[in-house]
C-alpha positions as a printed Julia matrix, in Angstrom:
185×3 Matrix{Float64}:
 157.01   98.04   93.38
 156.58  100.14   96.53
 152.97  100.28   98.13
 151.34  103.82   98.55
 151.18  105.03  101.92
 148.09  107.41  101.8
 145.43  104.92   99.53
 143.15  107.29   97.17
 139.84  107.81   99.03
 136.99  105.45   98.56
 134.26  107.4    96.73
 130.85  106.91   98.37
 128.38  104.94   97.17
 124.95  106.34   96.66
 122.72  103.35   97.88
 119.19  103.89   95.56
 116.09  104.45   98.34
 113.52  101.64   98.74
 110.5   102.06   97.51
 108.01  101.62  100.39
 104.93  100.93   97.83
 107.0    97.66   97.29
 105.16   94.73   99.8
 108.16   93.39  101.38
 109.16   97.09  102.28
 106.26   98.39  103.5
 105.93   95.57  105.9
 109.56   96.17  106.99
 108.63   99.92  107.25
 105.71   98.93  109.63
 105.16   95.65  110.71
 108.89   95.28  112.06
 109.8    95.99  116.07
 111.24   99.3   114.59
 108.19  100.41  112.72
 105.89  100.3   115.86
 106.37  104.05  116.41
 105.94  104.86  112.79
 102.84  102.79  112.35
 101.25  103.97  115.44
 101.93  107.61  113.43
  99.92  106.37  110.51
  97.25  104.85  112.01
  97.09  108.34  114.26
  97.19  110.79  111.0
  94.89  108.47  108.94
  92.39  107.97  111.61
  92.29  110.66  113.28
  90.62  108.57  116.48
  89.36  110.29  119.67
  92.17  109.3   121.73
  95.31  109.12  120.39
  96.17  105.36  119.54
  99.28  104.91  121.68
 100.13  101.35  121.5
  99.94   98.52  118.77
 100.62   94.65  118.42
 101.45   93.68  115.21
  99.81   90.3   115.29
 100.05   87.16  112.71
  98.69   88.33  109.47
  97.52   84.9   107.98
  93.43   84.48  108.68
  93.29   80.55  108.31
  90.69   78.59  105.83
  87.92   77.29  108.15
  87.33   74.83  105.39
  89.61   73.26  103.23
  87.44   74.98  100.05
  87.74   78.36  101.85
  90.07   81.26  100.18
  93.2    81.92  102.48
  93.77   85.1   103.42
  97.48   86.92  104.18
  97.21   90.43  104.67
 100.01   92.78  104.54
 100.24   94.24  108.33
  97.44   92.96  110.82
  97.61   95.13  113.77
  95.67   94.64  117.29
  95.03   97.85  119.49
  94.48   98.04  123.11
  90.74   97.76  123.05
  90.91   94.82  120.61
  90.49   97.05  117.27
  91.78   95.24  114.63
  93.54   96.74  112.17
  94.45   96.04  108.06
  96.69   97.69  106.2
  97.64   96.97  102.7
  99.89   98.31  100.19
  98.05   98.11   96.82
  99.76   98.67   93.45
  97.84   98.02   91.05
  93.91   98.63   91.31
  91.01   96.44   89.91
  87.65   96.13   89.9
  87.78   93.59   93.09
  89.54   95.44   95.33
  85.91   97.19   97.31
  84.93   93.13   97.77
  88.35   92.0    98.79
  88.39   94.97  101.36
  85.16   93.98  102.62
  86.01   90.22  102.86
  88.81   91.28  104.78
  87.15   93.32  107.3
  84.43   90.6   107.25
  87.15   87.75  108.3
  89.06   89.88  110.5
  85.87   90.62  111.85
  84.32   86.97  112.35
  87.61   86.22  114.42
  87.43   88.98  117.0
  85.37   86.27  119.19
  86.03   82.79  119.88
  83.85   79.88  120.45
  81.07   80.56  123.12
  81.73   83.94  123.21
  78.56   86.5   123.1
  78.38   88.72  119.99
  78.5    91.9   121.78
  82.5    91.03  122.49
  82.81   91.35  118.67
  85.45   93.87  117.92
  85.57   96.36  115.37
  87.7    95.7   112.11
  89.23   98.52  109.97
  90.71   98.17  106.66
  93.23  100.59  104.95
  94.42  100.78  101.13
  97.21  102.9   100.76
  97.24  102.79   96.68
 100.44  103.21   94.4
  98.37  104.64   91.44
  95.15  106.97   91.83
  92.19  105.36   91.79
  89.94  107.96   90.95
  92.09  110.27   88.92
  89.36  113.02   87.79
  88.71  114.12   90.86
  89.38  117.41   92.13
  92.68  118.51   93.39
  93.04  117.19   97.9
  90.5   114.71   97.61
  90.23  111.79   99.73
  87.62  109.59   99.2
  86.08  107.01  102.42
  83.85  104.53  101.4
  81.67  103.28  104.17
  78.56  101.78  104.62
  76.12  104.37  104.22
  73.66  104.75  107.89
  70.61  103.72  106.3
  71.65  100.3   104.93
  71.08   96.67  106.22
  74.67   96.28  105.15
  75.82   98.9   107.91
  73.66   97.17  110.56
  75.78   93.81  109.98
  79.07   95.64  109.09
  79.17   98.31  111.55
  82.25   97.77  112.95
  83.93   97.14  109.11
  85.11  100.08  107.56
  86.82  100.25  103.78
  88.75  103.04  103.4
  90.44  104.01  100.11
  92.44  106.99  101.16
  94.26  109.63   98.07
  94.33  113.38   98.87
  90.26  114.89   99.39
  89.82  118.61  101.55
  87.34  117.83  104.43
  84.45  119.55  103.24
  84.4   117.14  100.36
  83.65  114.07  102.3
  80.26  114.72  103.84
  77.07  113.98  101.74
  73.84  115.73  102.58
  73.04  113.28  105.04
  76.23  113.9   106.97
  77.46  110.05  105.83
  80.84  109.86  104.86
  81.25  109.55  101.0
């Protein structure tokens, strides 16, 4: 039995794409040294900020119980920028009714931990949460639609949550987002 000399070719092996709407991917995607650049690109498109965001410190997503009763809270990619912003982003796939109050408790917690311990309230740093959602949550809605919920001006609820904002972002065309009032809707 003699052994061939020029082996038939390996045939390549089409590797299946990971789906980033999958948790553990998504966080690879942006919450890894890597993804820095590409998360600073989707905080930048979906924020559209002032300044451009330039840096970002992905920082320990667990928010710890201050009681032993509390809920724990782990959120997907908790992100710090340079002026102290902190930042949520979650990958949702499934909705439910919840998800508005579990976005706000979020905020609310990321929020509450922005100052320490003798620290004057005016430190308190703003909190932003983002749902990037694998199935539309408001399918009937016209075609580019992106819908912002946020606290509308005239509310108590604004005037403690200021700095808090929910965002449940799909596809909406800009002239769709402003009520009469000029609040974001």
């Amino acid at each position: 039995m003699s052994i061939p000399t020029d082996p038939a070719p390996i045939p390549a092996r089409k590797w299946p794409l990971l789906d980033p709407k999958n948790d553990a991917v998504f966080k690879m995607m942006f919450a890894s040294p890597r993804g820095r650049r590409p998360l600073i690109a989707l905080l930048n498109a979906v924020l559209k900020p002032k300044s451009p965001i330039c840096s970002v410190e992905v920082i320990n997503p667990d928010i710890p119980k201050l009681l032993i009763s509390d809920k724990g809270t782990i959120l997907d990619i908790r992100a710090k920028l340079e002026d102290g912003t902190q930042i949520d982003v979650e990958m949702q796939m499934a909705p439910h009714l919840g998800l508005g109050k579990r976005a706000l408790f979020y905020g609310a917690r990321m929020y509450s931990q922005s100052i320490e311990s003798g620290d004057y309230y005016h430190k308190l740093r703003p909190a932003i949460v983002l749902f990037f959602m694998a199935k539309d949550l408001f399918p009937t809605r016209p075609e580019g639609f992106m819908y912002v919920l946020a606290c509308p001006s005239a509310t108590l609820a604004q005037r403690f949550f200021a700095n808090c904002k929910t965002s449940w972002l799909s596809t909406l065309s800009r002239s769709q987002r402003r009520s009469n009032n000029g609040a974001v809707v």
